[in-house]
Backbone bond lengths (Angstrom), bond angles and torsions (degrees), N, CA, C in turn:
res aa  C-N    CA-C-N  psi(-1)  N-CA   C-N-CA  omega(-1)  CA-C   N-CA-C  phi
1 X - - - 1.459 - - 1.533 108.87 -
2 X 1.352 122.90 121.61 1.119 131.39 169.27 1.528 126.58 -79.48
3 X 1.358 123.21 120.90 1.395 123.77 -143.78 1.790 99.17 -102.13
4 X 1.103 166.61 123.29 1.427 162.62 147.43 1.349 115.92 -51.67
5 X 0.969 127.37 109.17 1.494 138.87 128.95 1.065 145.89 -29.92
6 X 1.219 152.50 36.06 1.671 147.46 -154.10 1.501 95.65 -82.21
7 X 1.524 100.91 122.20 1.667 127.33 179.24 1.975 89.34 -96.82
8 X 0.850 91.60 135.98 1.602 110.07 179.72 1.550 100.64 -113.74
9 X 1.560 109.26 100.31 1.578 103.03 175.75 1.775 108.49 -80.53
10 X 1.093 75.32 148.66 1.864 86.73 161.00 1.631 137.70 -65.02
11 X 1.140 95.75 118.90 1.661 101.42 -169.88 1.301 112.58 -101.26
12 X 1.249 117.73 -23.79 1.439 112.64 -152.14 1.654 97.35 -158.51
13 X 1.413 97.46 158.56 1.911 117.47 179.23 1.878 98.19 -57.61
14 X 1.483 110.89 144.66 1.472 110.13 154.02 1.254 110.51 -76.73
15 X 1.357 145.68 175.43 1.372 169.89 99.13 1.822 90.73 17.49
16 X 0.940 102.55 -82.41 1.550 107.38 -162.99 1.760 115.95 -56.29
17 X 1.474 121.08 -51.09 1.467 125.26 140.18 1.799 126.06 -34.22
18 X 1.286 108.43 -32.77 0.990 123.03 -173.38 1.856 106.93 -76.70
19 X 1.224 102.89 -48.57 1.775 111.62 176.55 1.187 113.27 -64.96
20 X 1.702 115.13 -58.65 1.598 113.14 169.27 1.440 120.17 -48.55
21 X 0.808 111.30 -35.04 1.495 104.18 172.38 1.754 121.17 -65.82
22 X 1.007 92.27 -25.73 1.794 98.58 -166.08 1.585 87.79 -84.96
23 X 1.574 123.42 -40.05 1.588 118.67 174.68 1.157 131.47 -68.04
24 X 1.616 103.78 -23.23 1.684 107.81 166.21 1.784 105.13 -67.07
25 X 1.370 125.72 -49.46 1.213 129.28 -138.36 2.166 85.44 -84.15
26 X 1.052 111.14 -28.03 1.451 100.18 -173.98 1.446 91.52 -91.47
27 X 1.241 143.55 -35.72 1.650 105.31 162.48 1.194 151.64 -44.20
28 X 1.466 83.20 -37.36 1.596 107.78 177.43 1.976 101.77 -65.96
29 X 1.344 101.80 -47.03 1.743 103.96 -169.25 1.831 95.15 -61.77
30 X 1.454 118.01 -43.83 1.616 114.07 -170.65 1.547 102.74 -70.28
31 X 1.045 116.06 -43.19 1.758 105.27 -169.83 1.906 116.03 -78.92
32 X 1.325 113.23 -13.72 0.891 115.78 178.30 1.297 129.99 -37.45
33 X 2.060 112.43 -52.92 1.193 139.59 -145.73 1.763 85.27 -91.17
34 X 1.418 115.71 -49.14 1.321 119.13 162.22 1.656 133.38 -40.04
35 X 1.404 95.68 -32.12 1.723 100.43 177.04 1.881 109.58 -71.98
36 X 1.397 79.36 -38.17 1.912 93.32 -154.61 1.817 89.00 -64.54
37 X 1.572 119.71 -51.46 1.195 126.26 -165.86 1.576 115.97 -69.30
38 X 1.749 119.29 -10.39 1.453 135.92 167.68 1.997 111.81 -74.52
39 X 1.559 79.47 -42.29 1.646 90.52 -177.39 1.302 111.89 -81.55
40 X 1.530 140.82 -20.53 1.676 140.21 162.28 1.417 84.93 -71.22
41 X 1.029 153.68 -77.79 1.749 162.78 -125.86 1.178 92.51 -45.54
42 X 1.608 109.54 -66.42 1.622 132.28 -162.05 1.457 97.68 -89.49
43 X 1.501 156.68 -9.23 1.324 137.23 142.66 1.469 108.02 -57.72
44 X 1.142 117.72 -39.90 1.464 133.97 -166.83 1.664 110.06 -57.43
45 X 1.493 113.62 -42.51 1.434 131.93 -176.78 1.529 102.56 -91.60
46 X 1.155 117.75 -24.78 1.906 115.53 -171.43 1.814 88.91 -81.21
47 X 1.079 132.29 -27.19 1.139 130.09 -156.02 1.430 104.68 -91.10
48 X 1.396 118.92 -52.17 1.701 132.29 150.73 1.789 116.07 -26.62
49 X 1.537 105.62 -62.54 1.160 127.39 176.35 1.930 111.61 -48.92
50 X 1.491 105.91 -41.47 1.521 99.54 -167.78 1.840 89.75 -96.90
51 X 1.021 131.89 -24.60 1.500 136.41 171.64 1.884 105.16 -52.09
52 X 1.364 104.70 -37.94 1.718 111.71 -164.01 2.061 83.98 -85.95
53 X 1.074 103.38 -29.84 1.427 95.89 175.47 2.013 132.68 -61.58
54 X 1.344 83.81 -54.38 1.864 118.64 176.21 1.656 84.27 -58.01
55 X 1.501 132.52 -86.96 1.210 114.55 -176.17 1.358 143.39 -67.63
56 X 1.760 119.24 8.89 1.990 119.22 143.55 1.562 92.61 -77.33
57 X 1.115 133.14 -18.17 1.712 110.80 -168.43 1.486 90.49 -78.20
58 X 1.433 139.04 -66.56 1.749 136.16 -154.18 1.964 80.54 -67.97
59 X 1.099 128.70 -38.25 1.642 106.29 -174.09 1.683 105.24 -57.23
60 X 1.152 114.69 -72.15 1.122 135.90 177.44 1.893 100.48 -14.56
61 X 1.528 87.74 -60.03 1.886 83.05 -159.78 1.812 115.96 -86.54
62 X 1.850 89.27 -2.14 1.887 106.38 171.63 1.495 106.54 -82.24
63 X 1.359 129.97 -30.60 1.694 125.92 162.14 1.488 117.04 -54.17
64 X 1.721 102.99 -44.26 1.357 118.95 -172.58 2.527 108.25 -45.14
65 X 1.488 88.25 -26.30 1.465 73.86 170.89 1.153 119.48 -103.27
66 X 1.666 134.10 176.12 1.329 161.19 142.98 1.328 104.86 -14.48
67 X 1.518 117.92 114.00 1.518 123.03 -166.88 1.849 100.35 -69.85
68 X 1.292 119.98 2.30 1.805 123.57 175.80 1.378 94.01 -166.03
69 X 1.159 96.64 177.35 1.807 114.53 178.21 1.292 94.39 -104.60
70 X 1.169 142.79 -39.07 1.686 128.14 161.61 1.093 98.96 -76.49
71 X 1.199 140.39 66.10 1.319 149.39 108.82 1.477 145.59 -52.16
72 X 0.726 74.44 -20.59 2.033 119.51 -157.69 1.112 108.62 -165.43
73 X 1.740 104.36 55.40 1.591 99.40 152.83 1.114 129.88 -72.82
74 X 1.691 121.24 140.19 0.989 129.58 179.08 1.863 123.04 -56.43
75 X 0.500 138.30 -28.15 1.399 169.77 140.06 1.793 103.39 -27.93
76 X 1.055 100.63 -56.30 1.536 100.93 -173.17 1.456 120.77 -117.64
77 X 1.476 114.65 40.30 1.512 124.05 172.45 1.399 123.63 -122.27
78 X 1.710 111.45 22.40 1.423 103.54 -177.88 1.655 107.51 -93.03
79 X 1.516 104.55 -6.95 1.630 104.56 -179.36 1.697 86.04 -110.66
80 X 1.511 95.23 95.87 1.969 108.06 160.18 1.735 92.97 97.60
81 X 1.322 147.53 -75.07 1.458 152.81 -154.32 1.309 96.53 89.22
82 X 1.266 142.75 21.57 1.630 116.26 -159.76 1.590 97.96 -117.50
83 X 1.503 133.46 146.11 1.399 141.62 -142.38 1.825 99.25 -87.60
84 X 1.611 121.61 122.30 1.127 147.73 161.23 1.240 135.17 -83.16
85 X 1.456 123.32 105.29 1.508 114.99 143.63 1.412 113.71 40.48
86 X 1.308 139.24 117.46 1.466 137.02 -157.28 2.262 85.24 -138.03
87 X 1.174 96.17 96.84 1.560 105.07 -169.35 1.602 125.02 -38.40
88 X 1.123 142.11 65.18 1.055 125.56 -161.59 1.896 135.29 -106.05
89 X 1.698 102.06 37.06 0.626 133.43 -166.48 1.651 143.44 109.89
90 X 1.334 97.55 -16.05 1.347 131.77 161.01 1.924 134.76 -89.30
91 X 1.121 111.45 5.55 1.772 112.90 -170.09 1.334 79.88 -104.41
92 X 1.633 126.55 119.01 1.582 132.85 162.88 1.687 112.31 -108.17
93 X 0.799 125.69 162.53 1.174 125.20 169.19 1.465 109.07 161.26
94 X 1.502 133.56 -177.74 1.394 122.01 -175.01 1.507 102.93 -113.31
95 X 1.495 122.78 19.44 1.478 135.34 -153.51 0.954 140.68 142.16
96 X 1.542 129.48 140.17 1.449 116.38 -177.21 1.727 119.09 -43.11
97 X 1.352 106.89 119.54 1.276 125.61 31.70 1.802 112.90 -123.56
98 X 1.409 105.58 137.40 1.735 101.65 -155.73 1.962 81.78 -91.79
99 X 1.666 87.92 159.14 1.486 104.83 176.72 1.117 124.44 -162.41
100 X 1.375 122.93 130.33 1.391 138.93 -165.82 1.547 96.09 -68.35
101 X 1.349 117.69 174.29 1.791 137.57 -166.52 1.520 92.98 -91.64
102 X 1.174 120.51 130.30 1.470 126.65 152.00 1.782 105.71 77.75
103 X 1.045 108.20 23.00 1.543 129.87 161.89 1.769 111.40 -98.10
104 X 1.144 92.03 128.70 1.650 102.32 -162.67 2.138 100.75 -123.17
105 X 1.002 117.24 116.38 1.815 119.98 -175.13 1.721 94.98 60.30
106 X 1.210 143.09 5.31 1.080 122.45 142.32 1.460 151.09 -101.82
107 X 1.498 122.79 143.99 1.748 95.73 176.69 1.406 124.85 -143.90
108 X 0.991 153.60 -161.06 1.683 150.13 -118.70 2.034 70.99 -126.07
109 X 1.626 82.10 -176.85 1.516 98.00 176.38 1.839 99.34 -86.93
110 X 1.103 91.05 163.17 1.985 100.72 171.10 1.661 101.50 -73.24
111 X 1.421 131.35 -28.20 1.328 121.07 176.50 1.388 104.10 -92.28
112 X 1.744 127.15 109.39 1.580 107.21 -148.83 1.757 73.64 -104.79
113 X 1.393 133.64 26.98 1.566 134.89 168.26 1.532 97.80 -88.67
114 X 1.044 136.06 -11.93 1.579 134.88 -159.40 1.779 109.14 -83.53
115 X 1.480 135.02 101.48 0.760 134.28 -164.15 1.508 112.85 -114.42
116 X 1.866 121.82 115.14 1.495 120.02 -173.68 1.769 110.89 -24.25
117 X 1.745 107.15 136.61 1.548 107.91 -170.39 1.679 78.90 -85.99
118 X 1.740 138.87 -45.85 1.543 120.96 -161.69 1.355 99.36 62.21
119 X 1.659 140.06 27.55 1.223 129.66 115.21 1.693 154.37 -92.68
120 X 0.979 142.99 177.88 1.423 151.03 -151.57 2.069 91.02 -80.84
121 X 1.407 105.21 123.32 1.322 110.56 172.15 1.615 102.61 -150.84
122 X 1.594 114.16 161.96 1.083 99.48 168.51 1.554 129.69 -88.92
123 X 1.296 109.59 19.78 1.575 109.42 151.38 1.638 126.76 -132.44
124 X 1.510 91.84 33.97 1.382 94.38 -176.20 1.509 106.11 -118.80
125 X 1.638 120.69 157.11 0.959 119.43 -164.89 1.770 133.73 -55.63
126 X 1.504 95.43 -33.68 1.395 119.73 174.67 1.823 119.96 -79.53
127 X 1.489 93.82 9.84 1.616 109.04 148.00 1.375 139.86 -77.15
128 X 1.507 109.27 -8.23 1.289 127.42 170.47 1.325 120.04 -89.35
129 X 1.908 104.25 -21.93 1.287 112.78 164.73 2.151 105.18 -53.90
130 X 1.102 98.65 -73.82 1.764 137.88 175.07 2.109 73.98 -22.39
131 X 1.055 118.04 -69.49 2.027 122.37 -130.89 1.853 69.68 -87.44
132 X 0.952 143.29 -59.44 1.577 131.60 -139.70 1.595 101.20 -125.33
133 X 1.598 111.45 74.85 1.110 129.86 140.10 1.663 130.63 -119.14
134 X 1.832 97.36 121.55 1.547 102.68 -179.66 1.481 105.37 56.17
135 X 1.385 115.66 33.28 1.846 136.56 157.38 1.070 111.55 -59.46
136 X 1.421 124.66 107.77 1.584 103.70 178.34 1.275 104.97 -97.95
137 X 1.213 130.52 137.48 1.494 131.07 140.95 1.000 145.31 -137.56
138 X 1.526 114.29 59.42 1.164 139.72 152.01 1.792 117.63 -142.14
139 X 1.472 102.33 107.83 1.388 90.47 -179.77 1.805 143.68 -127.78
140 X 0.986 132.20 118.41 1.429 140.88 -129.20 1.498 98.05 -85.08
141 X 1.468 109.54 159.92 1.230 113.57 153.16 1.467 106.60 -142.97
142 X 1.576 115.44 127.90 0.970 132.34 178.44 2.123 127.30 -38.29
143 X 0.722 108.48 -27.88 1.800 139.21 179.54 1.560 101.00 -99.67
144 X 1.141 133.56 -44.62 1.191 131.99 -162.53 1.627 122.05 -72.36
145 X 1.172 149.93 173.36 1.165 148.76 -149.66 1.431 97.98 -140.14
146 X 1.129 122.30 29.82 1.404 125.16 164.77 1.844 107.55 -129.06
147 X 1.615 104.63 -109.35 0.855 98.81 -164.97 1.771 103.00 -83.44
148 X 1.186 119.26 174.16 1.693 116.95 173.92 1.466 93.73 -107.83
149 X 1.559 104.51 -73.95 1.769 107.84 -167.08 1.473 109.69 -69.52
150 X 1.598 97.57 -177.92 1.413 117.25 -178.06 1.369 99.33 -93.26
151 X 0.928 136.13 -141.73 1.941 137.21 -159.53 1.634 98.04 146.07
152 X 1.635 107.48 128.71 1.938 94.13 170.48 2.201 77.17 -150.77
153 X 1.498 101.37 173.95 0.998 109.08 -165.86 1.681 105.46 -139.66
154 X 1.214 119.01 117.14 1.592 126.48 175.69 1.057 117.16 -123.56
155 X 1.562 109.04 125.58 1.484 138.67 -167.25 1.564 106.68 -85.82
156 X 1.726 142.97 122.17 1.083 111.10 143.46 1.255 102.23 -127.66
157 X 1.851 103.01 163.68 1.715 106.25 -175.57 1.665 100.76 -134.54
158 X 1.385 92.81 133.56 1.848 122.51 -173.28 1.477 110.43 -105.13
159 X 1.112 116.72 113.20 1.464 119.78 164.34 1.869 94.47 -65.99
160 X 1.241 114.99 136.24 1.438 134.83 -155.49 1.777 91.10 -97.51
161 X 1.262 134.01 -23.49 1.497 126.66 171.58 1.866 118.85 -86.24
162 X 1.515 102.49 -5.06 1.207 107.18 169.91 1.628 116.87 -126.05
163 X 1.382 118.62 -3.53 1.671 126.04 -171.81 1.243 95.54 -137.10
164 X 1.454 111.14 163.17 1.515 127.11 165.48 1.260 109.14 -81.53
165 X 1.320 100.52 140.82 1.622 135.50 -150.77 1.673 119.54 -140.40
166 X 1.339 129.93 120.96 1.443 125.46 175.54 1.843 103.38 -35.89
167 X 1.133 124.18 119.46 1.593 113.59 173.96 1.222 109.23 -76.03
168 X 1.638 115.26 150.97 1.829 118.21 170.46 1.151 80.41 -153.45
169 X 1.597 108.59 87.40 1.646 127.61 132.52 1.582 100.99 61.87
170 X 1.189 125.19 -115.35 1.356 121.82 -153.88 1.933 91.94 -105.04
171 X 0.688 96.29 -0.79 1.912 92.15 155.38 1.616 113.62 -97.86
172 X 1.155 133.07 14.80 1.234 137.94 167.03 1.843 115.44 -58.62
173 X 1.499 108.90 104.13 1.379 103.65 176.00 1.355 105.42 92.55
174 X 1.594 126.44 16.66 1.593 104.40 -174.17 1.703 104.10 -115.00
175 X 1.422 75.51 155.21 1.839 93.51 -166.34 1.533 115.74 -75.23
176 X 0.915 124.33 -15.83 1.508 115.83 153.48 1.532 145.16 -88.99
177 X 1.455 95.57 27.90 1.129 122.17 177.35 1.780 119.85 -124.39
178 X 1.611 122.15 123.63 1.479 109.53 -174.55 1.462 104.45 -123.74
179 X 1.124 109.45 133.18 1.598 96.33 -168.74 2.450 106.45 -103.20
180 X 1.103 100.78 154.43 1.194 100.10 -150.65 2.181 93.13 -117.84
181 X 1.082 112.69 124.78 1.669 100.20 -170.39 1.268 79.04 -136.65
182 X 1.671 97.22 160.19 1.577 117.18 -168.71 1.515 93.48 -174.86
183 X 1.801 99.02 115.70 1.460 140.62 161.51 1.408 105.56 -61.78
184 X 1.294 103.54 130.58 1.976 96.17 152.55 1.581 83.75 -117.82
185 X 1.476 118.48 162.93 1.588 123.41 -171.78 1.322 95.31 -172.20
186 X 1.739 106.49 131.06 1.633 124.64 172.71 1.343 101.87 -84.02
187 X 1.202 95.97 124.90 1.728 104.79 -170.95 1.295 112.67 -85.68
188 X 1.676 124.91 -5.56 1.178 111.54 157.01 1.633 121.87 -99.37
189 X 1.092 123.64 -12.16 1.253 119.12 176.90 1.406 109.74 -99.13
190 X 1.341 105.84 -14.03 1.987 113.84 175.22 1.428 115.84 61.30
191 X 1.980 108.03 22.87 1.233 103.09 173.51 1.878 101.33 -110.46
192 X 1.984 109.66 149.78 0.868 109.40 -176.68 1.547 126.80 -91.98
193 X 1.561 120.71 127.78 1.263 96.84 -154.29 1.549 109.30 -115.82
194 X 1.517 111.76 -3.98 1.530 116.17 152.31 1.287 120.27 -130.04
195 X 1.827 108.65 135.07 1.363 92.86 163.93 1.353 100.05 -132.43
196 X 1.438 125.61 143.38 1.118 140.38 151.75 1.450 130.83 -126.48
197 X 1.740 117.35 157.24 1.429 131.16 -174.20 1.358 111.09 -114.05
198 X 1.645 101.37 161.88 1.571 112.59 170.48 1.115 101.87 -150.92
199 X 0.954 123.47 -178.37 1.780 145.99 -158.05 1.178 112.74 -127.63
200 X 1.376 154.08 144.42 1.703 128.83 145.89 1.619 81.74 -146.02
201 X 1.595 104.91 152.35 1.118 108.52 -158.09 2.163 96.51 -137.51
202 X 1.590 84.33 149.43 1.386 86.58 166.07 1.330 137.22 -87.28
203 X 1.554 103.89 88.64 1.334 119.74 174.76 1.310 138.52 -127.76
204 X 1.000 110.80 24.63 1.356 126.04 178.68 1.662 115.57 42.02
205 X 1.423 101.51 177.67 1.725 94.26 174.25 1.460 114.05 -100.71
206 X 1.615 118.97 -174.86 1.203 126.54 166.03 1.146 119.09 -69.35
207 X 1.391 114.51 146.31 2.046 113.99 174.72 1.140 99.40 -47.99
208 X 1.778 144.02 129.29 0.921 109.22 141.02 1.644 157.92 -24.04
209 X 1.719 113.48 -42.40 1.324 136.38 168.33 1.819 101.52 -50.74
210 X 1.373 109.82 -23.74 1.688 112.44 -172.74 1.382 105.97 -89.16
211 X 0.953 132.52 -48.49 1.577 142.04 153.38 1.564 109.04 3.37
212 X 1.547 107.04 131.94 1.332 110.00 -141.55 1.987 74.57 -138.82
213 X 1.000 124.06 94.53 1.891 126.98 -173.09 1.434 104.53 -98.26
């Protein structure tokens, strides 16, 4: 006697195939909005990150000058050329060479009448004010897959005995000190999203002859 078999192919999802599937496909729909909003987060912070960068570089190269332009008076650089003490009430002495308290191989200018000008030169510090206004450097394109906005960066620098100044205690208000601040700012939303300070101070350099190589 020959017995029959009927194989019943498969047509259709079970119940249980049927659910997993519907649980994969709504994870995928819930985490989605989550991926996209992880990946702006972290463009969002890389962009901060290279902004905190762009402004130590303009700090960096705003120390790089002469804390005044009578710094380096002309007048008083044929013995060495190297930048002096800018007198500001403090260089005593009975004669060249005049010298401030607790200055060690350094000293004041030979004209101890020479008083910081705290204007725009090209080797003075408040030239970075002058070079890094509304600088952009970083710049967006709206369509593009990098940056969107624009970004520009403005420098200003305050002599600390005539402008407001971060205070430190008994350096509050003193004149040999200029303090140097720098904005980074999205130029389309006009909010600022770094700011940082520096210091450069009036101290002239070492004698050369003191120079320790």
């Amino acid at each position: 006697m020959v017995r029959k078999t009927l194989l019943f192919k498969k047509r259709a999802f079970t119940m249980i195939e049927l659910i997993f599937a519907i649980v994969i496909i709504a994870i995928s729909v819930i985490s989605l909005p989550m991926m996209m909003q992880s990946s702006s987060q972290a463009s969002n912070e890389s962009i901060v990150q290279e902004a905190i960068f762009a402004a130590e570089a303009i700090l960096n190269e705003s120390t790089a000058y002469y804390w005044d332009q009578n710094s380096q008076d002309d007048a008083n650089t044929t013995s060495g050329g190297y930048s002096r003490v800018v007198n500001t009430g403090d260089c005593l002495g009975s004669g060249v060479p005049y010298k401030r308290i607790g200055h060690i191989n350094r000293q004041c200018l030979d004209d101890n009448t020479t008083t910081p000008l705290n204007s725009a030169s090209t080797i003075a510090v408040e030239n970075a004010q002058t070079q890094f206004t509304n600088t952009s450097i970083l710049t967006g394109n709206p369509s593009a897959a990098t940056y969107k906005n624009h970004y520009s960066a403005n420098v200003t620098v305050t002599n600390c005995s005539v402008g407001p100044c971060v205070q430190f205690g008994l350096e509050a208000n003193n004149p040999n000190l200029k303090q140097i601040q720098i904005w980074i700012k999205n130029d389309d939303t006009h909010k600022t999203i770094v700011l940082l300070r520096a210091y450069t101070a009036n101290i002239g350099e070492v004698k050369p002859e003191s120079r320790i190589f």
